[in-house]
C-alpha positions, 0 to 999 in steps of 0.5 A, spaced: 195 619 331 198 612 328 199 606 332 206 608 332 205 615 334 201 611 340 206 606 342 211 613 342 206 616 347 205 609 352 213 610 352 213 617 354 208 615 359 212 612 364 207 607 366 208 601 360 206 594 359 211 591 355 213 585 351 217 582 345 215 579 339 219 574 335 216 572 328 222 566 325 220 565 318 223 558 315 227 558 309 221 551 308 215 557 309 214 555 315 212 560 321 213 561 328 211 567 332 214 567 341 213 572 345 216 573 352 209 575 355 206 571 359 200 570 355 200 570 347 199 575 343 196 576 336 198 581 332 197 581 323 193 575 324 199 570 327 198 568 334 205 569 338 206 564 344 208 564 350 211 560 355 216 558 350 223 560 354 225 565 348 229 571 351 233 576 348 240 579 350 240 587 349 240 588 342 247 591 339 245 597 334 250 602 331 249 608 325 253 606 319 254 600 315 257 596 322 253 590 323 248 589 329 247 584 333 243 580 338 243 574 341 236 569 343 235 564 347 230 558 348 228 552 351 227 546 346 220 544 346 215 540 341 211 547 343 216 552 340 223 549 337 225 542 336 231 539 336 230 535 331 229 540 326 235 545 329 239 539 327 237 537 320 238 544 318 231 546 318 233 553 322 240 555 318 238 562 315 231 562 317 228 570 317 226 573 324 223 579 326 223 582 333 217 587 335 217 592 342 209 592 342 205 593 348 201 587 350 195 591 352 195 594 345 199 590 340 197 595 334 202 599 339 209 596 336 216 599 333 220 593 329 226 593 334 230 587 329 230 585 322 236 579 320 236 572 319 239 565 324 246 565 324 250 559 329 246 555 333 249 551 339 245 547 344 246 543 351 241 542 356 235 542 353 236 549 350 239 553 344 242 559 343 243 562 336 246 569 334 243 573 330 244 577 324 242 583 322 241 585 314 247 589 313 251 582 314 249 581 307 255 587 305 260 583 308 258 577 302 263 578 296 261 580 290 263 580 283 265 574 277 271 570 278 274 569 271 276 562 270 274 556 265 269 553 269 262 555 270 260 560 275 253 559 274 247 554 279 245 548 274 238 551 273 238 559 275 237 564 271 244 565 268 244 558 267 237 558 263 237 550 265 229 547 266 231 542 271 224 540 271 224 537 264 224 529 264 230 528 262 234 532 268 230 530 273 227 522 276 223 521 282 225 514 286 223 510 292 228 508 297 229 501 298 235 501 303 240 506 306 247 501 307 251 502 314 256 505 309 252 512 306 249 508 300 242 508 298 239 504 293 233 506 290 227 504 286 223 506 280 223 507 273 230 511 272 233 510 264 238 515 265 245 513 264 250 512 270 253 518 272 247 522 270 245 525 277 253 525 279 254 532 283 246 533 282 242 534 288 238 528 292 232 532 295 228 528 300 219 528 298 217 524 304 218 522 311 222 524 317 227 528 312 222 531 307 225 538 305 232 537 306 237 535 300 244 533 298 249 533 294 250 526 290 257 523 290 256 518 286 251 515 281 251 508 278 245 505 275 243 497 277 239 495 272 231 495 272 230 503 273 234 501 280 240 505 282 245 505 287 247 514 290 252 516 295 253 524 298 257 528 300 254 529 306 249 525 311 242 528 310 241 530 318 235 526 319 234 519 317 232 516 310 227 510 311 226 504 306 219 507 302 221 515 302 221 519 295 226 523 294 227 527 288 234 527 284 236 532 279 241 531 274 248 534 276 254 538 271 261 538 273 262 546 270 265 544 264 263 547 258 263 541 253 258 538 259 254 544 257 255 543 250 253 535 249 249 533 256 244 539 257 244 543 250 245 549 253 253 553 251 249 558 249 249 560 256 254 558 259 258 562 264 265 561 265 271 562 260 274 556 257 279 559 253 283 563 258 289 560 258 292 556 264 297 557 269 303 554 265 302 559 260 306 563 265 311 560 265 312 557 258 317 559 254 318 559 245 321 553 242 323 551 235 316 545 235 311 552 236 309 555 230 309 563 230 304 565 226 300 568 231 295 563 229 289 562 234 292 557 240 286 552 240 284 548 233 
């Protein structure tokens, strides 16, 4: 018989040693296995740790297209999950598989939950986190919208842009983080200002390693220094001699395209569809009518 058959039978059996399996798997590659046993198990070579405080409320599960559920909780801890690395993100949208599987025999198991991390709340030295199923992606809306500006990521596959190229991307070192947001790097950037404005600031080294933002502003200060603002805080601190990397920002706009990366060959939005006012213009004297092309 397979494991499966096997674990089936130990079900039928009356007389079970049950345990469940958690398998997170970070968007940063980083994998961490707990189980509500009271001794570790290894099953596929990753070592699934107890006494962690992770339990599961009963699992929703429906025929169909309907989304199902669950909800897990845990302790916060240096052994299972930080809260440092909840709060900076490092968990939002992490995988998780969830096993039943005998503890006697781990081979024994029937995946029971495959989905990702949703909402995480913490209080009192715990967290807790929904968890979504797969078919959560059937409710994310597909298709194009049809507008002037781009629709594409700045360097994905319908963009074509090699963000790795020198001329896209530098290399700082921070120099200092101002009570106001602002930080001022260092290094040898020769790229004009405004140059990495809507572009993304990703953290190489220190305690933000892995985490990235979106530049608000960019101003170059002279001596390859410049002087960047986000959007948005990163959720862990920077510190003066961290790396970050800055990657080239595009405001969507077609002559951007054209002038600054080279690239209108492959742009992706429909800049000569005509604005909202031409709903409601009306024909005038000054407007020649010769059917002509209404950009020249």
């Amino acid at each position: 018989m397979s494991a499966r058959d096997d674990f089936l039978a130990h079900l039928a059996s009356g007389a079970t040693t049950l345990a469940r399996a958690w398998l997170v798997r970070r968007r940063d590659e980083v994998t961490l296995g707990f189980t509500d046993h009271d001794q570790d198990i290894l099953l596929d070579g990753i070592v699934f740790k107890a006494a962690t405080g992770m339990a599961a409320k009963a699992l929703q599960q429906t025929t169909g297209l309907a989304v199902d559920n669950t909800e897990a909780i845990g302790a916060l801890s240096d052994a299972g999950i930080d809260e440092a690395d909840l709060m900076a993100g490092r968990y939002d949208g992490a995988e998780v598989t969830i096993w039943l599987l005998n503890w006697a025999d781990p081979a024994q198991n029937i995946i029971e939950f495959r989905g990702t991390f949703g909402e995480v709340t913490r209080a009192g030295g715990a967290f807790k986190v929904d968890l979504r199923a797969m078919t959560e992606t059937l409710n994310t809306p597909q298709g194009r919208v049809y507008q002037r500006g781009c629709d594409a990521v700045l360097g994905d596959a319908a963009c074509k842009v090699d963000l790795s190229a020198p001329e896209f991307r530098t290399d700082m070192v921070v120099q200092s983080v101002a009570d106001t947001g602002e930080i001022t790097l260092t290094g040898s950037s020769a790229h004009p200002e405004d140059w990495f404005q809507l572009g993304r600031f990703a953290a190489v080294t220190g305690a933000a390693a892995g985490l990235v933002g979106m530049i608000k502003q960019d101003r170059a200060l002279g001596g390859g220094a410049r002087r960047v603002a986000l959007w948005q805080a990163l959720p862990a601190a920077l510190a003066p001699g961290d790396i970050v990397t800055l990657e080239a920002g595009c405001d969507r706009a077609a002559d951007t395209c054209r002038i600054k990366f080279s690239n209108l060959s492959n742009f992706q939005g429909f800049p000569h569809i005509p604005g909202e006012d031409w709903q409601i213009s009306y024909p005038n004297e000054s407007t020649p009518k010769d059917g002509g092309s209404l950009f020249k």
